[in-house]
C-alpha positions in Angstrom: -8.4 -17.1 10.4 -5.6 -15.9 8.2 -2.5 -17.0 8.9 -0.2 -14.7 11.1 2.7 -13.1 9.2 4.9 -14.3 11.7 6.7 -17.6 11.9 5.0 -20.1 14.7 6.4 -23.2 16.5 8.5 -24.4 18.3 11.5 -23.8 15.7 11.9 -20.1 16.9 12.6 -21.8 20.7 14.6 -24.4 19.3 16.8 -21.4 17.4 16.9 -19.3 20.6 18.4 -21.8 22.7 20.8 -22.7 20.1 22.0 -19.2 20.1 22.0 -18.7 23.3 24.4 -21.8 23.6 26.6 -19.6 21.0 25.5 -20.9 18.2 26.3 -18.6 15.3 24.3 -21.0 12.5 21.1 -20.6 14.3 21.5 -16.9 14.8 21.5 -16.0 11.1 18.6 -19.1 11.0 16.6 -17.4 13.3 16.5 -14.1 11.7 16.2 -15.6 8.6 13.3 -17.2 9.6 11.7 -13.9 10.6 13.0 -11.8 7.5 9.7 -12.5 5.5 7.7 -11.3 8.3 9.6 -7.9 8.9 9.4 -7.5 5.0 5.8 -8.0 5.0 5.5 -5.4 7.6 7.7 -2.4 6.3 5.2 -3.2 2.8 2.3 -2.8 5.0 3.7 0.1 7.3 5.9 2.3 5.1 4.4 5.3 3.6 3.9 4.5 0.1 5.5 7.9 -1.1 8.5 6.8 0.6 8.8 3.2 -1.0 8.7 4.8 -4.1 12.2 6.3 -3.2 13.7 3.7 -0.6 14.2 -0.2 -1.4 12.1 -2.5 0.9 15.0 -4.8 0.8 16.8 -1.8 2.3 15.1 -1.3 5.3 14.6 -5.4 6.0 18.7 -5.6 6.0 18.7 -2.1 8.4 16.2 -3.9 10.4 17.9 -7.2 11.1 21.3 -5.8 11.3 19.9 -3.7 14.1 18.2 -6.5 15.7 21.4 -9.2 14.8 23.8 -6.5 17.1 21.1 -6.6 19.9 20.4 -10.2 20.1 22.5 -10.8 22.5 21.1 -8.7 25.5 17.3 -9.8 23.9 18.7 -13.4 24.9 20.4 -12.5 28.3 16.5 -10.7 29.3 13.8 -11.5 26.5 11.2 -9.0 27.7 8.8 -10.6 25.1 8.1 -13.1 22.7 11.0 -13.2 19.9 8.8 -11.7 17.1 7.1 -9.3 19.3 10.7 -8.0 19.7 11.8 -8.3 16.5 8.6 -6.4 15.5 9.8 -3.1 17.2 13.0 -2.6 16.1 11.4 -3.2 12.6 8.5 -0.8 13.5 11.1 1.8 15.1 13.0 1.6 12.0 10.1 2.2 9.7 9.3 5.1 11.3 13.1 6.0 11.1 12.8 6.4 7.6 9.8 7.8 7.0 11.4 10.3 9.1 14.4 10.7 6.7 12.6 10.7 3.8 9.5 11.9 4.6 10.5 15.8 3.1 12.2 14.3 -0.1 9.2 12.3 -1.0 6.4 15.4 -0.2 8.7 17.4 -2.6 8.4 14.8 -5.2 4.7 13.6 -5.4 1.8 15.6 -6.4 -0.7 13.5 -4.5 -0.9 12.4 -1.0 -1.8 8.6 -1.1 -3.4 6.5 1.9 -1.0 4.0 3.2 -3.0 0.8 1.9 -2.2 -2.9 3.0 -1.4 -4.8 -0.2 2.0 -3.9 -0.2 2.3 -4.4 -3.9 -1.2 -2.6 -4.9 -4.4 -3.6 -5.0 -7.0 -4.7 -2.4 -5.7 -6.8 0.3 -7.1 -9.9 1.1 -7.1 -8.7 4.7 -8.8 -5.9 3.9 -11.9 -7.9 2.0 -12.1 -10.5 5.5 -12.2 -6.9 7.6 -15.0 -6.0 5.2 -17.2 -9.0 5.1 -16.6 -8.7 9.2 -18.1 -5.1 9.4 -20.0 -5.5 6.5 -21.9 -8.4 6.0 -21.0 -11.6 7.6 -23.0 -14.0 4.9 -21.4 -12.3 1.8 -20.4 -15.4 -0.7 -17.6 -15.5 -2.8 -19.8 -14.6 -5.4 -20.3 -11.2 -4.4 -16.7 -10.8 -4.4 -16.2 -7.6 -6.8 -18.5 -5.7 -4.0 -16.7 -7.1 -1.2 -13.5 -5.8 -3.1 -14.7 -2.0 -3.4 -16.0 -2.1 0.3 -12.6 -3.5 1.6 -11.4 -0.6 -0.5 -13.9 2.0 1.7 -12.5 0.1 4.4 -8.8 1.0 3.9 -9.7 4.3 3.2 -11.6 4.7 6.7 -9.1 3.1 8.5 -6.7 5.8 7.4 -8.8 8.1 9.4 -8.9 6.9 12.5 -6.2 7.9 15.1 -2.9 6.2 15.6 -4.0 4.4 18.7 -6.9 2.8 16.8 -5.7 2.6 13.7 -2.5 0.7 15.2 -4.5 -2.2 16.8 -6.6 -2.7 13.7 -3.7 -3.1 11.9 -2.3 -5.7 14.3 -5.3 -7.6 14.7 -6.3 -7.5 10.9 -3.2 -7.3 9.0 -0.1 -8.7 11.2 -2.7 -11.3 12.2 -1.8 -11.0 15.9 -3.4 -12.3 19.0 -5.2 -10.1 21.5 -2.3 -11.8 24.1 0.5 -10.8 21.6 -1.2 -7.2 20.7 -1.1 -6.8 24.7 2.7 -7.4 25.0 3.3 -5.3 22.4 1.5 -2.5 23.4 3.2 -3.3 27.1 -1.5 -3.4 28.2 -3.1 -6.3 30.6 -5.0 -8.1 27.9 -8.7 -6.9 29.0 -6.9 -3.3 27.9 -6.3 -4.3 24.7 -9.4 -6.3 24.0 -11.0 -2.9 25.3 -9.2 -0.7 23.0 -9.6 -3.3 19.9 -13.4 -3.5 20.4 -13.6 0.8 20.8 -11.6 0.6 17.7 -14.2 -1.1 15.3 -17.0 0.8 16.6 -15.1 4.2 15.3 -14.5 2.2 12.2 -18.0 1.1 11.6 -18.9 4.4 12.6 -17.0 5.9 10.4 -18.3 3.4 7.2 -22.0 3.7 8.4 -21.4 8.1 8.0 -19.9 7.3 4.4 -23.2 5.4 4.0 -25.2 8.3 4.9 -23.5 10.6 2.6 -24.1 8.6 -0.4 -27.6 7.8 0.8 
C-alpha cells in the first residue's frame, strides 16, 4: 500500500507530550514534521486555477500559523489524532482561499481545468494504483502507458462525482488514510465510513463502465 502522506510513529507522541510540558523546540518540531504533509495536500486539494495565482508555500505558512496559535487548546482537549487535526485547519484554509481567489482566477483563465492529483502535472501514481484497482487487477508494469491514460479517465471521473464521494476517495486513495482515520475525520462510526467508501467506487466504476459504453 502506498505510504500515507502523513508522518507515523511514535515521534508525533513523543513531540506532543514535549509540548505539552512547554516545550517550545518540539512545537516548531512537531509542525515541522507535519509541514510536508499539509503541502502535499493544498497540491492535491487547491484548485489548479488558483495555484497558478497563490504560492503553495503561502498557504502551508497560513496553515501552520493558524494551527501553531491553536495548539495549545488542541493539547488541553485533542478531539483527534494530531494529523487528523492538523488536516482541517489545512483543509478549512484551502477552501479559504479558493474562496478569495476563486473570482480573480475565473476572470483570468479561458479553460476550466479538473483538479488532478499530481500536484505538479502529470498522472499520479495514485491515480494509476486506483486504476489497476477498478480496472484490472493483473495489469503488469508492462502495460504501464495504458494504465497511465486509464488513471487519467480515472481523475477525470472522479471529478464528477459529488463532494461526499469524491471526498472519501480522495482520502482513501490520495492522503492514504485508514478507514479508522477517514471515520474521525468525517466525525462517522467506522461501518459509516466503510459504507460510504464502498457506495463511492461503485459510482466511480459506474461512472468509468458508461465512458466505456460511449466509446464502445
Amino acid at each position: 500500500m502506498t505510504k500515507s502522506i502523513w508522518p507515523r510513529g511514535e515521534n508525533t507522541d513523543i513531540l506532543i507530550q514535549a509540548a505539552r510540558e512547554g516545550d517550545p523546540d518540539a512545537v516548531n518540531r512537531l509542525l515541522d514534521r507535519h509541514r510536508e504533509g499539509v503541502r502535499r495536500l493544498v497540491e492535491m486539494r487547491l484548485d489548479r486555477k488558483v495555484q497558478q495565482r497563490v504560492d503553495v508555500s503561502d498557504v502551508v505558512q497560513e496553515v501552520l500559523v493558524e494551527a501553531s496559535g491553536r495548539l495549545e487548546k488542541y493539547l488541553d482537549d485533542p478531539v483527534m489524532a494530531f494529523h487528523l487535526w492538523l488536516r482541517q485547519i489545512a483543509w478549512d484554509q484551502i477552501i479559504d482561499t479558493y474562496r478569495r481567489h476563486r473570482g480573480s482566477a475565473k476572470r483570468n483563465m479561458d479553460r476550466e481545468q479538473p483538479m488532478h492529483a499530481g500536484g505538479r502535472g502529470g498522472v499520479d501514481e495514485s491515480s494509476v494504483d486506483l486504476a489497476i484497482q477498478l480496472c484490472d487487477p493483473a495489469m503488469t508494469p508492462a502495460a504501464i502507458a495504458t494504465q497511465r491514460e486509464i488513471a487519467g479517465r480515472v481523475e477525470l471521473a472522479i471529478d464528477r462525482l459529488d463532494d461526499a464521494d469524491r471526498e472519501v476517495i480522495w482520502m482513501r486513495h490520495y492522503e492514504h488514510l485508514s478507514n479508522l482515520e477517514i471515520a474521525e475525520a468525517l466525525g462517522l462510526q467506522p461501518p459509516a465510513a466503510s459504507m460510504r467508501y464502498l457506495r463511492a467506487m461503485r459510482r466511480l466504476r459506474t461512472l468509468l463502465e458508461q465512458e466505456d459504453e460511449s466509446y464502445s
